[in-house]
C-alpha positions as CSV (number, residue, x, y, z in Angstrom):
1,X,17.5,-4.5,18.2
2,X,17.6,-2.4,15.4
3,X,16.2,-5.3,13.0
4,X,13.4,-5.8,15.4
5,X,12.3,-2.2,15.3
6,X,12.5,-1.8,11.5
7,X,10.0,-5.4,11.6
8,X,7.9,-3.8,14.3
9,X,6.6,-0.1,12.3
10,X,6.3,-2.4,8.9
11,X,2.9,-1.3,7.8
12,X,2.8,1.5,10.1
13,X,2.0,5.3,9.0
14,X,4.9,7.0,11.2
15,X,5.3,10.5,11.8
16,X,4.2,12.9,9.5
17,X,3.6,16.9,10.1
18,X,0.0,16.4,11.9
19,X,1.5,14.1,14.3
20,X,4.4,16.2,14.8
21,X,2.0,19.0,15.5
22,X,0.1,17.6,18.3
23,X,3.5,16.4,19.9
24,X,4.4,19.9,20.6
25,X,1.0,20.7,21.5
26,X,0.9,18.4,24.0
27,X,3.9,19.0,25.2
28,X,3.7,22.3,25.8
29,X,0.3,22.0,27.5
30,X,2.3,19.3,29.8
31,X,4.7,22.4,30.5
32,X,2.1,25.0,31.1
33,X,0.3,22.6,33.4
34,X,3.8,22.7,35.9
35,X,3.2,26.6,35.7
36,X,0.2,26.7,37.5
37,X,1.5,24.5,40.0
38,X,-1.8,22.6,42.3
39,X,-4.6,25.3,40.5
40,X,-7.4,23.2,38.6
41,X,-6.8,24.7,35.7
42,X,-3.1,22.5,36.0
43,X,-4.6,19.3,36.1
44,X,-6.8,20.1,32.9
45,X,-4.0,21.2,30.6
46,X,-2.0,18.4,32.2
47,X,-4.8,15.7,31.0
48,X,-5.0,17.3,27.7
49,X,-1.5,17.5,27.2
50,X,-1.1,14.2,27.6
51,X,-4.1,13.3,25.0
52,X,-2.6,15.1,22.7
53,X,0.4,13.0,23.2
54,X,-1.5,9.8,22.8
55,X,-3.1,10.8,19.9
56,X,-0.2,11.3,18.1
57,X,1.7,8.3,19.2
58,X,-2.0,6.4,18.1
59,X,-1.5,7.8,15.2
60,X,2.2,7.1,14.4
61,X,1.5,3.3,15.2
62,X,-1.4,2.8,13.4
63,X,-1.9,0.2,10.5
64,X,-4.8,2.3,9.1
65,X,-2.3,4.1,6.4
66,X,-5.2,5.4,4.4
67,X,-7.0,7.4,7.3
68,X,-3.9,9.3,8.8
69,X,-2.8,10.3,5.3
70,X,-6.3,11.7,4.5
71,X,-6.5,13.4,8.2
72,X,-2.8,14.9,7.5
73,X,-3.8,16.3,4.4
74,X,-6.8,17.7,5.5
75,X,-4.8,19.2,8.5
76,X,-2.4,20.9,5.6
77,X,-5.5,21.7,3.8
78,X,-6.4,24.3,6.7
79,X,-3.5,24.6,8.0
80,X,-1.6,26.1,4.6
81,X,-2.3,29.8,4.4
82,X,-0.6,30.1,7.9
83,X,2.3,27.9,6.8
84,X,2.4,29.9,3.9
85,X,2.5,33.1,5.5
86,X,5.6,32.3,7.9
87,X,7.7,30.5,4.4
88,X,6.7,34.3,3.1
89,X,8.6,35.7,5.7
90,X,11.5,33.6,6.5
91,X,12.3,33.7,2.4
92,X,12.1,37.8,2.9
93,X,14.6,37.5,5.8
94,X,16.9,35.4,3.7
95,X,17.0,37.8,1.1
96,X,17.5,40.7,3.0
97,X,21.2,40.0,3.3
98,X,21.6,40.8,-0.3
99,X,18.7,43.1,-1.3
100,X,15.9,45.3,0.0
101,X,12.8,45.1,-0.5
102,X,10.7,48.2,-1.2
103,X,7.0,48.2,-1.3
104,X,5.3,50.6,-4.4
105,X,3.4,53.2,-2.9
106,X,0.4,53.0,-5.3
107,X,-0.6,49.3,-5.7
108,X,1.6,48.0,-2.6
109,X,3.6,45.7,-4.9
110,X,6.9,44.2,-3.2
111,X,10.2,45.2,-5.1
112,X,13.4,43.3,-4.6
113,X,16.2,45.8,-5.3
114,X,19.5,44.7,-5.0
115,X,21.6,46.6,-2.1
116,X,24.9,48.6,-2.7
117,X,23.7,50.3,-6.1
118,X,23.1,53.7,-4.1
119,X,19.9,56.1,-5.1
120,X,18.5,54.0,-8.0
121,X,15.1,55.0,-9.5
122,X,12.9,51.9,-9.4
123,X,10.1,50.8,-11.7
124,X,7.1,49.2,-10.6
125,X,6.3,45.9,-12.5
126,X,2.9,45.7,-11.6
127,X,1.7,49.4,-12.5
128,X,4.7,51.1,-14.3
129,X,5.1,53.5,-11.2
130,X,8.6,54.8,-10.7
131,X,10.4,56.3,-7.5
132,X,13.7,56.5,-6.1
133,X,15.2,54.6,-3.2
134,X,18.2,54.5,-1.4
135,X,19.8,50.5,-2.6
């Protein structure tokens, strides 16, 4: 079985981030859609729910390697500063077990101080400004 599935997505372009994307689209619109129960609006996030569905499983079966690669990096293309943004913050919330992070009151600069130093006086990098904080 396993043999016959490997044979089967040969030449196929598979799951990459876009069609992950619209898998949780559409399944969330599938979910919102129970939500409203028999409203219009129900059957209208239901259908599109479930195109987004087929659209991704179109995609992830499709022989046309070429065009899903160039739609997935276009999708990452606009996609990046929001992806960006959220790496920002979950590598801030790492760190914050082992340091603080102070922002420099005049050019708004983020420090990294390491915690457990006590009342430290802390040079900017950026514009040489110095101030104290609590490590």
């Amino acid at each position: 079985m396993k043999e016959k599935l490997i044979r089967f997505m040969q030449g196929r372009y598979g799951i990459d981030q876009l069609s992950k994307f619209l898998l949780v689209v559409g399944v969330i619109f599938v979910l919102v859609s129970a939500l409203f129960g028999s409203h219009p609006a129900a059957l209208i996030c239901y259908l599109l729910g479930w195109v987004f569905v087929i659209w991704c499983y179109v995609r992830v079966f499709s022989r046309n390697v070429s065009k899903r690669y160039a739609e997935n990096q276009a999708f990452l293309a606009r996609t990046y500063r929001i992806r960006s943004f959220f790496q920002r913050q979950k590598n801030i919330w790492t760190q914050r077990k082992t340091y603080h992070i102070y922002t420099c009151p005049s050019c708004k600069q983020k420090i990294r101080i390491p915690k457990g130093k006590g009342k430290i006086e802390v040079r900017c990098p950026k514009c040489g400004t110095t101030f104290i904080k609590k490590s």
